[in-house]
DRENKOL-672368 format. One line per field, with one value per residue (C-alpha): residue in one letter; y, x, z. Coordinates in steps of 0.001 Angstrom, whole numbers, padded with zeros to 6 digits. Example, Ala and Ser with C-alpha at 12.3 -4.5 7.8 and 13.67 -1.06 7.14 Angstrom:
2
residuo = c(A | S)
v = c(-004500 | -001060)
u = c(012300 | 013670)
w = c(007800 | 007140)
REM end
This chain:
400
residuo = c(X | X | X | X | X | X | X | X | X | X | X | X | X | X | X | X | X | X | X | X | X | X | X | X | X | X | X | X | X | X | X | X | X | X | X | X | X | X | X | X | X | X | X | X | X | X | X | X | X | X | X | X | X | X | X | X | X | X | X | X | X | X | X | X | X | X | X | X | X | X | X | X | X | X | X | X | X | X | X | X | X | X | X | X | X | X | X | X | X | X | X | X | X | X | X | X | X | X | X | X | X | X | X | X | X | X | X | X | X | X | X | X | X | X | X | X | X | X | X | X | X | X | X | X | X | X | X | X | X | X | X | X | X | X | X | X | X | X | X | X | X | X | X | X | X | X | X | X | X | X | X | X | X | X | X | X | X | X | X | X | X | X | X | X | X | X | X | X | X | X | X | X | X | X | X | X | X | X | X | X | X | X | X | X | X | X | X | X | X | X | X | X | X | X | X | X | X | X | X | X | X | X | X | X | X | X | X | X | X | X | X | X | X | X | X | X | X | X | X | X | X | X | X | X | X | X | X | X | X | X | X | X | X | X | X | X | X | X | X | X | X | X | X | X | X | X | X | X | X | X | X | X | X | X | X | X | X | X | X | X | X | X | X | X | X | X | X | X | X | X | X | X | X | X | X | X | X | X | X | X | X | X | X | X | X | X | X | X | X | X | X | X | X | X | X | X | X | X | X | X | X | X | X | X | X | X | X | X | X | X | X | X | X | X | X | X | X | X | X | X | X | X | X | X | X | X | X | X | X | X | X | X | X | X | X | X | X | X | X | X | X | X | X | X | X | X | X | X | X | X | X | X | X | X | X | X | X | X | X | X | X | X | X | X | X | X | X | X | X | X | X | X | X | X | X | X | X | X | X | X | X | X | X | X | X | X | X | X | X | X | X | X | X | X | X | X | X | X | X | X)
v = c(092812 | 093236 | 094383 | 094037 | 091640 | 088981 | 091548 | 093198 | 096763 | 098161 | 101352 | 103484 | 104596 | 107237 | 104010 | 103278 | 099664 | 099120 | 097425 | 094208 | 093141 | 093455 | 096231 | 097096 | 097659 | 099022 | 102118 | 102536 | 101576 | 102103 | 102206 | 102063 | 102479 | 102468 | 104615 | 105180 | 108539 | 108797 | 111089 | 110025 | 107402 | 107383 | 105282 | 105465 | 103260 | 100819 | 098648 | 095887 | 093393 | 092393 | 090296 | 092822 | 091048 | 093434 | 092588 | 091829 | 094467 | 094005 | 095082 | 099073 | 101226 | 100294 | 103256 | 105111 | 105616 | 107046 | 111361 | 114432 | 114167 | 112135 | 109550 | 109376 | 110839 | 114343 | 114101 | 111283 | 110492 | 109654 | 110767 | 111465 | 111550 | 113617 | 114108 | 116504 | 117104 | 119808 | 123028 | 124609 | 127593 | 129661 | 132690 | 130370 | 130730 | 130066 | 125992 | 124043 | 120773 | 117977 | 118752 | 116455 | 116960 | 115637 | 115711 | 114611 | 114836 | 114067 | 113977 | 117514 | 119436 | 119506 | 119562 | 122522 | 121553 | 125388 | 126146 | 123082 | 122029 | 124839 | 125366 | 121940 | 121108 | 119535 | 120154 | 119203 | 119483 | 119710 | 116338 | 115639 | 112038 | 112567 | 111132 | 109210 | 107101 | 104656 | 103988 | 106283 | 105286 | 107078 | 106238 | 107088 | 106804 | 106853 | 106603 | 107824 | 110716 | 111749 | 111477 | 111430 | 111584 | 110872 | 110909 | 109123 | 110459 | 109144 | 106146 | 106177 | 104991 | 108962 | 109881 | 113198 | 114697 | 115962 | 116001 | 115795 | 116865 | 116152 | 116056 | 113058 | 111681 | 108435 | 105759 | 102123 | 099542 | 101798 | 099779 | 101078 | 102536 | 104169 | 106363 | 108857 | 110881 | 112966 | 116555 | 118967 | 117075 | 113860 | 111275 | 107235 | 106513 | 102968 | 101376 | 098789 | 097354 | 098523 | 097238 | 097370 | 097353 | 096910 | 099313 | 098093 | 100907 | 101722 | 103615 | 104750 | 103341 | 105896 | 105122 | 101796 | 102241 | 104182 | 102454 | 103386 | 102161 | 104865 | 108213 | 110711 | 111534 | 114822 | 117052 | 118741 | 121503 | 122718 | 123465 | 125493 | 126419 | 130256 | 130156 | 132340 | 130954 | 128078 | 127191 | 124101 | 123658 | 121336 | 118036 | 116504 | 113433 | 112981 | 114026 | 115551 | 119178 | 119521 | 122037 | 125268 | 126029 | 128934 | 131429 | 131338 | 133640 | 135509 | 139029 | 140808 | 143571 | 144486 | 147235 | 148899 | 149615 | 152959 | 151117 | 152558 | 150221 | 149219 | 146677 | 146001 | 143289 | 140695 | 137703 | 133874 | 131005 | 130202 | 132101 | 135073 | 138281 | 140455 | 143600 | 145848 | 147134 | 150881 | 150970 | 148235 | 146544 | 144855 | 144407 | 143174 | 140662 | 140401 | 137242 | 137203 | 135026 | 137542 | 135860 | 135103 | 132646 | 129180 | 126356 | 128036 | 130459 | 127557 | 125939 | 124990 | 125145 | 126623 | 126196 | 128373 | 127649 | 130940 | 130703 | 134130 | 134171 | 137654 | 138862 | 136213 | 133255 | 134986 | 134653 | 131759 | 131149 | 128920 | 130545 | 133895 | 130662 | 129782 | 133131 | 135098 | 131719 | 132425 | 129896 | 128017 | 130366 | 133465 | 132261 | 132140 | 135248 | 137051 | 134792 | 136176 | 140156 | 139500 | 137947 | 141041 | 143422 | 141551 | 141414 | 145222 | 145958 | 143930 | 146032 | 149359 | 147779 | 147549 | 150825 | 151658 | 149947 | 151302 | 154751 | 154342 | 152782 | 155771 | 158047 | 156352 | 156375 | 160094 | 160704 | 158501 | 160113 | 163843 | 163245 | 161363 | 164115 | 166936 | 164820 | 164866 | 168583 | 168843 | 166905 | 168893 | 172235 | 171023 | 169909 | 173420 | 175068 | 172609 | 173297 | 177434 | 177573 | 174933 | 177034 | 180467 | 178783 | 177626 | 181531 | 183119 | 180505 | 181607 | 185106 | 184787 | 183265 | 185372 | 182211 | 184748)
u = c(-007230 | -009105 | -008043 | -009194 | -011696 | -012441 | -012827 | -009178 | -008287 | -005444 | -004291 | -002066 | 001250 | 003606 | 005915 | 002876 | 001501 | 002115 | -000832 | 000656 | 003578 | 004219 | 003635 | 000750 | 000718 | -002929 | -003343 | -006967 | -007849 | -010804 | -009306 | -012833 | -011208 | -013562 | -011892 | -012704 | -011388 | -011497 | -010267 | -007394 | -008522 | -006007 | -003579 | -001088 | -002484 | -000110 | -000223 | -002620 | -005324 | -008512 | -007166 | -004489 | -001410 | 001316 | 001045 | 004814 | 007173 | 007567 | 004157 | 005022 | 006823 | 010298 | 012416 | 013752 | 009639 | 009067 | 009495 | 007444 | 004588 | 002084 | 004481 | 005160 | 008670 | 009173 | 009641 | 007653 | 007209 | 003372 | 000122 | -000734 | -004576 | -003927 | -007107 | -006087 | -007828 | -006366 | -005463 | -002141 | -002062 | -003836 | -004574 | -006024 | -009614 | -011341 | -011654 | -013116 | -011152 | -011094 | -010182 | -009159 | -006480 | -004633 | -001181 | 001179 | 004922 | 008071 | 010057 | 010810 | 008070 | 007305 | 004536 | 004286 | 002683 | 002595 | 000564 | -001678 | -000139 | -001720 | 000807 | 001284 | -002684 | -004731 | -007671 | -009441 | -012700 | -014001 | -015613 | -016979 | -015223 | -014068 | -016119 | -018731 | -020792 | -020336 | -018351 | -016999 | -015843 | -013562 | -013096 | -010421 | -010523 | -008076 | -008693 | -007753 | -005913 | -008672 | -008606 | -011360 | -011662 | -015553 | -016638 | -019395 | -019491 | -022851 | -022995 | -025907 | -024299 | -024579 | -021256 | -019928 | -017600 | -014550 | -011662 | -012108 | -008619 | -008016 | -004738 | -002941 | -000272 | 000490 | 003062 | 002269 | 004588 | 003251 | 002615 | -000436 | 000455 | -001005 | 000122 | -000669 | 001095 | -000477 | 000530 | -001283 | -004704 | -004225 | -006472 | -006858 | -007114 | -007960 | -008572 | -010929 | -010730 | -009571 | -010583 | -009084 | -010637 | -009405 | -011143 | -011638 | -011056 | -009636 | -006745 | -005516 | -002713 | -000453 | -001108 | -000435 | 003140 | 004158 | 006053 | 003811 | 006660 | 009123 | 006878 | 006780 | 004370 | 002754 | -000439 | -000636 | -003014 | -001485 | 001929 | 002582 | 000654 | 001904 | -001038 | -003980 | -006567 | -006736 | -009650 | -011063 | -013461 | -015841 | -015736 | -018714 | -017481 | -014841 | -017767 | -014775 | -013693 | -010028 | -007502 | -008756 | -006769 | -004360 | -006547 | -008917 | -008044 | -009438 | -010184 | -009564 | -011052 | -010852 | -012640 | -012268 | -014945 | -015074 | -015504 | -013046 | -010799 | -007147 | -006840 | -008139 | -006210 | -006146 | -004684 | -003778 | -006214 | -004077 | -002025 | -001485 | -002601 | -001785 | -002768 | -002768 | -005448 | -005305 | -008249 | -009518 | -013079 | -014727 | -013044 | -014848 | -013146 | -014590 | -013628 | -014912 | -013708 | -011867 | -013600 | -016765 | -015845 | -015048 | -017544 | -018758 | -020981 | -022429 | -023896 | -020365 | -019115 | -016321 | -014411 | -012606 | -010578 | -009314 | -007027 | -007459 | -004170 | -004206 | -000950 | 001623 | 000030 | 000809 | 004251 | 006698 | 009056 | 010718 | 011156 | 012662 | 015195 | 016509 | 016802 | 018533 | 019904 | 018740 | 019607 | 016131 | 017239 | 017225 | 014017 | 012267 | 013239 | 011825 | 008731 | 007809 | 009074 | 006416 | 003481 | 004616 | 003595 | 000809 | -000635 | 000116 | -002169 | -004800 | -004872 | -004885 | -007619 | -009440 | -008383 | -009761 | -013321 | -013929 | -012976 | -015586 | -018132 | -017943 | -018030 | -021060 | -022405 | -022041 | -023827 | -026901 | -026735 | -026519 | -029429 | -031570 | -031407 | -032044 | -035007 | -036133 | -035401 | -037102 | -040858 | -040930 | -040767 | -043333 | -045610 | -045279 | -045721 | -048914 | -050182 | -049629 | -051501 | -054541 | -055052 | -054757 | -057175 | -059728 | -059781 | -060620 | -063574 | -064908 | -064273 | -066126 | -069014 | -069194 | -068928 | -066541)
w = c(-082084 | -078765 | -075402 | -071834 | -072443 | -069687 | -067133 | -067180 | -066950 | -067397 | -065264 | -066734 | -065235 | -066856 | -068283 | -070233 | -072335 | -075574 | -077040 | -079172 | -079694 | -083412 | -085778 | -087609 | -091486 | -091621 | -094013 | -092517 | -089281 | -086132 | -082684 | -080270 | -076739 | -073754 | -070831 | -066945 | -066152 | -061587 | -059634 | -057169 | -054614 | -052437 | -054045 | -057318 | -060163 | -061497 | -064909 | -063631 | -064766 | -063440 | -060774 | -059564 | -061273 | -062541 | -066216 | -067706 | -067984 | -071667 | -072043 | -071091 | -073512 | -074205 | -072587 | -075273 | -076040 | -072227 | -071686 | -070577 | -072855 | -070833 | -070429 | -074144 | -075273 | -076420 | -079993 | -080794 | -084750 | -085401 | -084103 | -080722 | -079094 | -075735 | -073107 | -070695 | -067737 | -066020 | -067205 | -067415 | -069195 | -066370 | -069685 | -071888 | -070938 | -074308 | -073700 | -070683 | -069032 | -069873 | -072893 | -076269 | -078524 | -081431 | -083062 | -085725 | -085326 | -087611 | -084366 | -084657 | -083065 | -079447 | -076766 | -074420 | -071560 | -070570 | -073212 | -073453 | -076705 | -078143 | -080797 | -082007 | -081876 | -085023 | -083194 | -080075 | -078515 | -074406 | -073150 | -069636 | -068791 | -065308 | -062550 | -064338 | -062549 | -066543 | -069242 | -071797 | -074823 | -077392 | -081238 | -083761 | -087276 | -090036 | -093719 | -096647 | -095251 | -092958 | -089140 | -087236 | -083280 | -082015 | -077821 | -076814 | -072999 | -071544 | -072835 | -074946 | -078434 | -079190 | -081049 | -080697 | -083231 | -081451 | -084331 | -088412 | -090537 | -093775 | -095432 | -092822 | -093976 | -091441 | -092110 | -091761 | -089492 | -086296 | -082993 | -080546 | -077376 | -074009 | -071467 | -068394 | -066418 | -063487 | -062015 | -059580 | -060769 | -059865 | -061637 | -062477 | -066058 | -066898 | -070429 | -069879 | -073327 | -076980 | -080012 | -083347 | -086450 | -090214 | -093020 | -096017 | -099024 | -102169 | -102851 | -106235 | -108665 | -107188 | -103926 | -104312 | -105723 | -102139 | -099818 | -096915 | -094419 | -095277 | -095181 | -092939 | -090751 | -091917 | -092514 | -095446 | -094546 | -091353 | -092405 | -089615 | -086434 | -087023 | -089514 | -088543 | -091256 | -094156 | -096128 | -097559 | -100422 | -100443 | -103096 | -103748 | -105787 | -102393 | -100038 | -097848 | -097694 | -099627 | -100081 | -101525 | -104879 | -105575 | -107182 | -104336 | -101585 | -098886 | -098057 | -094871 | -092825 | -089215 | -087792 | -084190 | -081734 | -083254 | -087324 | -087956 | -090652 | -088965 | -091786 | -095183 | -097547 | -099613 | -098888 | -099971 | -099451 | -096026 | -094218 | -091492 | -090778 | -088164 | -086950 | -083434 | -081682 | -080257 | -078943 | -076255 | -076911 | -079533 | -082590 | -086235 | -088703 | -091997 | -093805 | -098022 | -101173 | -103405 | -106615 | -107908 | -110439 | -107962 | -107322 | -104422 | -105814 | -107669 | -104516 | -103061 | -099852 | -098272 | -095037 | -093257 | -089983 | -088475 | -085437 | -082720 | -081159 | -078412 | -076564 | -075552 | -077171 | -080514 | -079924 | -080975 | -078272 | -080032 | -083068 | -080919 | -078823 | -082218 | -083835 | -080739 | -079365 | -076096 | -073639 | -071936 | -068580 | -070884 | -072840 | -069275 | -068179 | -071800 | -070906 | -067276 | -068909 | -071363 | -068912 | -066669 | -069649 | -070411 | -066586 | -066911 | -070225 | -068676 | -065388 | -067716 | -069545 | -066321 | -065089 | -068655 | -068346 | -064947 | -065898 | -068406 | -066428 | -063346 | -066267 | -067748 | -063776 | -063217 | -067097 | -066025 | -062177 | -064165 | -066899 | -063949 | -061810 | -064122 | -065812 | -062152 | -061835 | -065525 | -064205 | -061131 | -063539 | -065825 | -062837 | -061351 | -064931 | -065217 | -062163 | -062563 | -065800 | -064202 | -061433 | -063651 | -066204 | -063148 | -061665 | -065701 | -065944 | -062770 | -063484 | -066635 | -064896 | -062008 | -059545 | -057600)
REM end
């Protein structure tokens, strides 16, 4: 299946297209899209093809399918491939726009657009496709269980990993869709053609027996995103990192600035671990197997994704909504209290580092001064015992 071929483009609009008109039983598939990514030019894109005819209405996403999240509904039920290019969460500094991201949803999680879909997030990676003067293309990947995002942004057949989970669990009777949906950055995204590709593997006995049209969409290694760390272990007959098992786990150790040890445990082969820092500045964290007796000692491999969460992003609105059934006005208000308190450690911090920095100041003015003071005393000194030394050798030989 092949689209925008012949010259057309399609322009996407917040109703979106849905790519085909019946459903798609593929267990593994390759979706190649290549995308145009402009800023705004003055006026609103619209669904169109090459020769600027509205393409039929059927085409765009029936309208219980249309909502908040880039013109997709809310609670959508499969996976979603999101690129973002403008940032929302104004705190969450650690990743540069335009920025790729994945998801799977049952139809009970949801996207925060405040947070950049932070929470719900698979994975993601930054990629450079606004304003290019070419093509860029974007490819995803299903198979076996694995999903697989890949960029190629300057056009030079150079593929980029972006995304690679294990442990996806995608039902089959799924159509394709597209959408976009534009805010303070206001861009033109057009697909100017998608192509869909059929892969041909094996799947086990067991597999076979499933009824892939009645699962649930699901990933089996990121159970929730309150997680701080999971590993993997690498299988060389499956050439793909898997689940790590039960008796592995991980040790944990965070030292201050000071090395001094605020936490030392042992923990689970996923899971959390929190802890609160006293003192600002660098902190260590030590991550170590707790046993010598797995694979990877043996010239295995092991993975381990850790997710940093600091102040407000490491806590679960929603999860605080259900348990103190806060209304959304309520939920708000605890939101800004919080940012408040946050904006207020972050000034002490300041007020912390440049306390610290005039006091560092006035050590190097103080030891640069007397070291001064100190040269001009041994000068003098030298100079004393020169002169005293010069007036004995004369002395001695009766030059005065």
């Amino acid at each position: 299946m092949a689209l925008g071929r012949d010259g057309k483009v399609i322009s996407l609009l917040v109703c979106g297209v849905q790519i085909g008109k019946s459903n798609v039983m593929l267990r593994a598939f390759s979706l190649l899209f290549m995308l145009a990514c402009l800023c705004h030019r003055g006026a609103l894109a619209d669904i169109t093809d090459g020769n600027s005819e509205h393409l039929k209405r059927e085409h765009s996403l029936i309208k219980p399918y249309q909502g908040s999240v880039f013109g997709n509904q809310e609670q959508f039920i499969g996976l979603g491939v999101f690129v973002d290019t403008f940032r929302n969460d104004l705190q969450g500094m650690d990743r540069s726009f335009p920025y790729i991201s994945t998801m799977v949803n049952n139809g009970s999680l949801t996207y925060d657009h405040g947070k950049d879909g932070r929470l719900s997030e698979l994975g993601g990676c930054s990629a450079e496709i606004r304003n290019r003067d070419h093509d860029t293309y974007l490819a995803i990947r299903y198979s076996k269980g694995r999903l697989t995002v890949m960029v190629d942004v300057e056009d030079r057949n150079e593929w980029k990993e972006c995304i690679d989970v294990s442990g996806v669990r995608l039902p089959t009777g799924y159509f394709f869709g597209a959408s976009a949906a534009t805010g303070d950055l206001s861009d033109n995204h057009d697909i100017i053609s998608m192509k869909l590709y059929q892969l041909m593997v094996e799947h086990t006995p067991e597999e076979e027996n499933v009824d892939w049209t009645k699962i649930e969409p699901s990933v089996s290694l990121l159970k929730s995103p309150k997680g701080n760390y999971r590993t993997q272990l690498y299988d060389k007959q499956r050439e793909e990192y898997l689940p790590a098992t039960p008796g592995l786990g991980m040790f944990v150790e965070v030292k201050d600035p000071d090395d001094k040890v605020i936490l030392s445990r042992q923990y689970g082969s996923e899971g959390r671990f929190t802890f609160t820092s006293h003192t600002p500045g660098e902190h260590q964290i030590c991550l170590h197997s707790n046993s010598s007796k797995f694979a990877l000692f043996a010239g295995g491999m092991l993975r381990v994704h850790l997710d940093i969460q600091v102040g407000e992003h490491a806590t679960n609105y929603a999860e605080i909504a259900a348990k103190d059934k806060l209304t959304e006005l309520q939920l708000r208000v605890r939101q800004l209290i919080e940012q408040v308190e946050q904006i207020q450690k972050e000034q002490n911090y300041q007020r912390y580092r440049e306390e610290r920095f005039r006091q560092t100041s006035e050590s190097t003015n103080q030891r640069v001064l007397w070291w001064s003071i100190i040269q001009t005393l041994i000068l003098v000194a030298i100079g004393f015992w020169q002169m005293r030394h010069l007036k004995s050798f004369f002395e001695a030989k009766k030059l005065v």
